[in-house]
C-alpha positions in Angstrom: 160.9 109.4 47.3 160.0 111.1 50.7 160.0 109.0 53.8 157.6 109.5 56.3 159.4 110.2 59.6 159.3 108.0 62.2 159.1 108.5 65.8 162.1 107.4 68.1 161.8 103.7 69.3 162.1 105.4 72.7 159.2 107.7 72.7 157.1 105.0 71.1 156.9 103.1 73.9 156.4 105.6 76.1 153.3 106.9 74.3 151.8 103.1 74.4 153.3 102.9 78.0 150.7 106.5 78.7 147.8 104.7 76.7 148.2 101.6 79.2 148.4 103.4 82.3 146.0 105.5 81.0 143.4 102.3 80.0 144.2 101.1 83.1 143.7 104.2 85.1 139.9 104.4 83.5 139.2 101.0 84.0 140.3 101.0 87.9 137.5 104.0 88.0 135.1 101.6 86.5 135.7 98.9 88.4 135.6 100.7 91.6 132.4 102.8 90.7 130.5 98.9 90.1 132.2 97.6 92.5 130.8 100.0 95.5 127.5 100.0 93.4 127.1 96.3 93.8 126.5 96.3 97.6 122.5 96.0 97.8 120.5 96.5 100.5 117.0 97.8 101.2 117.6 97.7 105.7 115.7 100.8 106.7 114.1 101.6 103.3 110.9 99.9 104.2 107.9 100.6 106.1 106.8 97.2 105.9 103.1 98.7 105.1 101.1 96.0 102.8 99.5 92.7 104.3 101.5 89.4 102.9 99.1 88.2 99.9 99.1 84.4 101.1 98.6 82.4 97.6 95.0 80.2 96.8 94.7 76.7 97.7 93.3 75.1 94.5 90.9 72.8 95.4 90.9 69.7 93.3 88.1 68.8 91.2 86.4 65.0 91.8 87.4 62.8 88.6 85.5 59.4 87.6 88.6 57.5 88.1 89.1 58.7 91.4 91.8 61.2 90.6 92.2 64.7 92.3 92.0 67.0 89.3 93.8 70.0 88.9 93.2 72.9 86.3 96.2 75.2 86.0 95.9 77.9 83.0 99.1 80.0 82.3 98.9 83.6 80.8 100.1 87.2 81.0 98.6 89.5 83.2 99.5 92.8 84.9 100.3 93.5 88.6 100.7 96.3 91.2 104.2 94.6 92.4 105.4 98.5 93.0 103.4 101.1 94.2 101.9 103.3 91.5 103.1 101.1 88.5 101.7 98.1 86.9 104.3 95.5 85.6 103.6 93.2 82.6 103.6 89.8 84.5 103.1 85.6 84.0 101.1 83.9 86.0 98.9 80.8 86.4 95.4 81.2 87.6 96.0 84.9 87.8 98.4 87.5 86.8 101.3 86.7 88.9 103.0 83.3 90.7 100.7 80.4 90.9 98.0 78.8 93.5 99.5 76.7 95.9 98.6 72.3 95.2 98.4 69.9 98.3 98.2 66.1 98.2 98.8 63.3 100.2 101.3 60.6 99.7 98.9 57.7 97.9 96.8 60.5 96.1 96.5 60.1 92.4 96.4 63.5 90.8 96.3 64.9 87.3 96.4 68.5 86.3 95.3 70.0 83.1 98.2 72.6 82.4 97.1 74.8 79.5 99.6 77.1 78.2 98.0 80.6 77.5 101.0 82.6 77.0 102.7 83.7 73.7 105.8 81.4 73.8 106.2 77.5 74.0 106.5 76.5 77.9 106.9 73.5 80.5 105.5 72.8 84.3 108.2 70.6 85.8 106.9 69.8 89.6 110.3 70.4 91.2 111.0 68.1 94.1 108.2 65.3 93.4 108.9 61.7 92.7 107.2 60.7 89.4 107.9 59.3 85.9 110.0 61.4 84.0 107.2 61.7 81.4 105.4 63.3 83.3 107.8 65.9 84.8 107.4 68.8 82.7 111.2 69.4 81.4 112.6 70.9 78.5 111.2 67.2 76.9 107.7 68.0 77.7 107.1 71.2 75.7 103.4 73.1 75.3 103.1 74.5 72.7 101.5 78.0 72.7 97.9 77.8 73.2 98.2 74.1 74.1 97.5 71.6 76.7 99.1 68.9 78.7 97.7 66.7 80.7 100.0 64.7 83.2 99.3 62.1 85.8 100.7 60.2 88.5 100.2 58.7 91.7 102.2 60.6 95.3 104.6 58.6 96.7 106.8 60.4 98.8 106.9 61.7 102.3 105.5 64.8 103.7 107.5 67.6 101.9 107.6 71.3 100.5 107.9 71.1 96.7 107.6 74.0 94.0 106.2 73.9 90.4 107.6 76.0 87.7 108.3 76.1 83.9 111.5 74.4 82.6 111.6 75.3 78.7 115.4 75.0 77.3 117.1 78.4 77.2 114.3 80.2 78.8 113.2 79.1 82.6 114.9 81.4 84.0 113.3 84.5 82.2 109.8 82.5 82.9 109.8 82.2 86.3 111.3 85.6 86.6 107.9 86.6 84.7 106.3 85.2 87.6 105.0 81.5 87.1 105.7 79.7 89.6 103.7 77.8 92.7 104.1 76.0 96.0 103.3 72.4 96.3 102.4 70.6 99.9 102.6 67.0 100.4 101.6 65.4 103.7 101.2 62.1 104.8 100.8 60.4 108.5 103.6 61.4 110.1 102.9 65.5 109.8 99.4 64.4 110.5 100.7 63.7 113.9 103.7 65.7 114.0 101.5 69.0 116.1 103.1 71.5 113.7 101.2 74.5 113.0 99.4 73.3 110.0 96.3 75.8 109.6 97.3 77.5 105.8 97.9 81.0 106.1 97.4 81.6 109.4 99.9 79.7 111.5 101.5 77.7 108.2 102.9 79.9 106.2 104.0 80.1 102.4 106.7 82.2 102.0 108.2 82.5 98.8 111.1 84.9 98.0 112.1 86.6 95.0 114.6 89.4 94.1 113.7 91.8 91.3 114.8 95.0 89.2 112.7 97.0 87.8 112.9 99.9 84.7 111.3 103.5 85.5 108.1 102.2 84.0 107.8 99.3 86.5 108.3 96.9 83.9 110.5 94.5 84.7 114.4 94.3 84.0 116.1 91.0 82.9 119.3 92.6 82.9 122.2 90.4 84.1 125.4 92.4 83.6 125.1 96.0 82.7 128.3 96.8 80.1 130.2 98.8 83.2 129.7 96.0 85.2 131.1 93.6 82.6 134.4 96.1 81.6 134.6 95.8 85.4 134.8 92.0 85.6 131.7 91.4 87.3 130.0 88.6 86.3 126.9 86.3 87.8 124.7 83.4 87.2 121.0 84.6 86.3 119.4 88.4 87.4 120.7 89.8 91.2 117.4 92.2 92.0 117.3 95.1 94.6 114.0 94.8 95.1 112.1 92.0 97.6 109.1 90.3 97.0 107.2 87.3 99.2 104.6 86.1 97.3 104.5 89.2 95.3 104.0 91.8 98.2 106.4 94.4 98.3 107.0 95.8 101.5 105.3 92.9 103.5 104.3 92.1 107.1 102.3 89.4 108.2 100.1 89.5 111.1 100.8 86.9 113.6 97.8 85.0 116.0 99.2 82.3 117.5 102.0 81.7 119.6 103.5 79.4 116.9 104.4 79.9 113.1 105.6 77.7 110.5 107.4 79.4 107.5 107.3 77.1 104.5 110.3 79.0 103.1 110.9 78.9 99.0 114.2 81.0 97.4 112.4 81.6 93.9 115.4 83.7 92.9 116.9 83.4 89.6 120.1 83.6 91.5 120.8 85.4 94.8 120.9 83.3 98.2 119.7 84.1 101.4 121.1 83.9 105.2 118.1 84.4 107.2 117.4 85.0 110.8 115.4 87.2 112.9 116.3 90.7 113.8 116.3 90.3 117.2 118.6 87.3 117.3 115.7 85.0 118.2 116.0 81.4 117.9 113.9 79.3 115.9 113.5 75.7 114.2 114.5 73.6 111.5 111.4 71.2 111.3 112.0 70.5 107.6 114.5 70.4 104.4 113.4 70.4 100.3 113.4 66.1 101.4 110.6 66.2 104.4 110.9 66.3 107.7 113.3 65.7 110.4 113.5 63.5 112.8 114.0 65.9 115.5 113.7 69.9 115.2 116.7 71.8 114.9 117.3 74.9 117.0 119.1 77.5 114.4 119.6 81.2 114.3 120.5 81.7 110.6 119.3 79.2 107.6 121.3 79.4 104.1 118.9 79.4 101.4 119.7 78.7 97.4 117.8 79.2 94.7 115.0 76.5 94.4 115.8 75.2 97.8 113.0 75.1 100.6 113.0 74.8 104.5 110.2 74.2 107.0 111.1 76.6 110.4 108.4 77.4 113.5 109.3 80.3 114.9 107.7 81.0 119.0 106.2 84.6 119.8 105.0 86.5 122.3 102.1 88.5 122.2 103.0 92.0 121.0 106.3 91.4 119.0 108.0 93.1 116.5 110.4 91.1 114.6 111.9 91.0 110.6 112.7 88.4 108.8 116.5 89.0 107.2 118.7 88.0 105.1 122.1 88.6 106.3 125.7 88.9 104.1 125.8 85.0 103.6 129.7 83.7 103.4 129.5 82.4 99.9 133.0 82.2 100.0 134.1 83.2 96.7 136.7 85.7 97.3 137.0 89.0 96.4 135.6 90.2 94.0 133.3 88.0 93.0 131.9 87.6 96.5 130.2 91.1 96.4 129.4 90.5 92.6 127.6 87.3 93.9 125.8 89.6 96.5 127.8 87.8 99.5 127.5 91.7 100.8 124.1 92.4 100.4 121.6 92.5 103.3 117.6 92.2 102.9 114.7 92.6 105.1 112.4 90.1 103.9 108.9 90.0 106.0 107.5 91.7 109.4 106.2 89.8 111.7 103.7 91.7 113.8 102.3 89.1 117.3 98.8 90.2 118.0 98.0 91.6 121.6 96.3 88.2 122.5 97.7 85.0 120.8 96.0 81.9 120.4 97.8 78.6 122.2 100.2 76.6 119.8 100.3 72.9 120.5 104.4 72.4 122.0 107.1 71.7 119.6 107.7 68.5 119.5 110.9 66.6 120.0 110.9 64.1 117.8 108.6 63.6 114.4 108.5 59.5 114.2 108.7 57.9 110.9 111.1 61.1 109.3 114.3 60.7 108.6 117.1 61.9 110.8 118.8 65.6 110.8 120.5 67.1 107.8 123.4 68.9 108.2 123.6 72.1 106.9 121.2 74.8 105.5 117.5 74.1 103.2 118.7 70.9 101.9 119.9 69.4 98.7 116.9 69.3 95.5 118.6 72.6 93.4 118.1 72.5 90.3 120.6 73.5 88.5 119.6 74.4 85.2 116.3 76.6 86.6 118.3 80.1 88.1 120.8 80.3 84.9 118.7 81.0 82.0 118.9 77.7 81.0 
């Protein structure tokens, strides 16, 4: 019988010794190709060239019970997000993100919700206090080509809320579509607060999303590429390169009065902001996701997470030239998952372009009686945590 020869136990496990260093040799390249690819940032890529598109205040229609009645219909569209490309899109009301809802605390509403778009879907009215029946979790489906009607009565304070579908499995990828909307609650106290209140114009709605794109300009819900996960890297929902407010690539908005109030909203599936001004400006904290504070807080960066909102006025002068930012933010995650969490990345968000003549902003005030007092910290508790992971 012939025997096959066998190699010496020596040179063996050298040759597996080679194939390891060699393995580990490639995937060092790897790791350090993503991991240099995995600082974003678009500083000094923009022209900041198309007006802000400031969403549509849907006016309610008169009910015979008294109710303010709200028609939402969600359904695909298409949208010029990117110059020269259209991008299959969600929306409600239109082809992308939502019209913007305001009530009063003591309002009874009711909204007719009907689901136009080709999969099973929620509305969940993120931040309000109502029965959970009425809530629009993954417990309230609508089913394609359905309708759901819920009701209830406002009884919270003055606050910045968001609405946006919560299906099991699949709000992430929905709201990444693009349905989602801003909700604005007031009551007596911002009635008397003086806060720039005047929507669009010196009260602002400013929501922020983070996108990738394919060549085609449709849009990319790629998480990990497979590099990136040989690599190790490895995050909670999509990380985009690309900035939208309220759908506007490349914004600015064009400032008139000597006051602003940002009604902040991180729609992001995942990435969170540290935002200041350019210049180093101060501004102020006037509310968290909960309402207002007692007394405005004078800030130059704000931490933003994903569903969280914040209230800040910022003061110009006639004539200035200032971006919005997001800075590195200290996530505190180590390395390297800091970077993969874009703890590196840094964003221009909006322009803000002051008019040559300013109109007069009633003063800041000092105190805001009947809100509760300061939070510490950035936006705010109210994240939800099962909306930015595809859950």
């Amino acid at each position: 019988m012939t025997r096959t020869p066998r190699l010496p136990r020596r040179r063996l496990l050298l040759g597996a010794g080679g194939v390891a260093v060699a393995a580990g040799a490639g995937w060092g390249a790897t790791f350090l190709k993503v991991y240099q690819d995995r600082r974003r940032s678009n500083v000094g890529k923009l022209s900041f060239r198309n007006a802000v598109r400031i969403p549509a205040l849907l006016d309610p229609e008169p009910s015979a019970d008294g109710r303010r009645h709200y028609r939402l219909t969600l359904a695909p569209g298409s949208s010029d997000l990117l110059p020269g490309r259209r991008t299959p899109t969600w929306g409600a009301n239109g082809s992308y993100l939502a019209p913007t809802l305001r009530a009063r605390r003591g309002d009874r509403v009711s909204v007719d919700v009907r689901n136009r778009l080709p999969e099973d879907t929620t509305l969940h009215w993120h931040g309000m206090l109502l029965p959970a029946v009425m809530d629009g979790g993954p417990h309230q489906m609508i089913e394609a080509g359905g309708t759901w009607n819920p009701y209830w009565t406002v009884s919270q304070p003055a606050a910045t809320l968001w609405y946006h579908p919560h299906p099991h499995g699949a709000t992430a990828a929905h709201v990444y579509r693009g349905v989602a909307g801003m909700i604005i609650l007031d009551d007596e106290h911002s009635a008397r607060a003086s806060l720039p209140s005047e929507y669009g114009v010196d009260d602002v709605p400013v929501v922020i999303q983070d996108k990738n794109f394919h060549d085609d300009g449709s849009l990319d819900f790629t998480e990990v590429k497979l590099a990136e996960s040989v690599a190790g890297a490895d995050n909670l929902g999509v990380l985009g390169d690309t900035i939208l407010v309220n759908g506007t690539y490349d914004p600015y908005f064009e400032v008139t009065t000597r006051r602003v109030r940002l009604r902040l909203l991180n729609g992001s599936n995942a990435r969170v902001y540290w935002l200041g001004l350019t210049d180093g400006r101060t501004f102020h904290l006037v509310a968290t996701d909960t309402g207002l504070l007692a007394r405005p807080r004078a800030m130059e960066r704000l931490l933003l997470a994903p569903g969280e909102r914040a209230e800040i006025v910022v003061e110009f002068r006639p004539g200035d030239d200032v971006v919005l930012r997001s800075f590195e933010p200290a996530l505190d995650l180590g390395f390297p998952t800091e970077r993969f969490m874009g703890g590196d990345d840094t964003f221009d968000i909006l322009a803000l372009r002051a008019a040559r003549t300013l109109r007069d902003s009633p003063p800041l005030p000092t105190r805001v009686d009947g809100a509760p007092g300061p939070v510490e910290g950035g936006g705010g508790g109210g994240v939800c945590s099962l909306c930015f992971t595809g859950a």
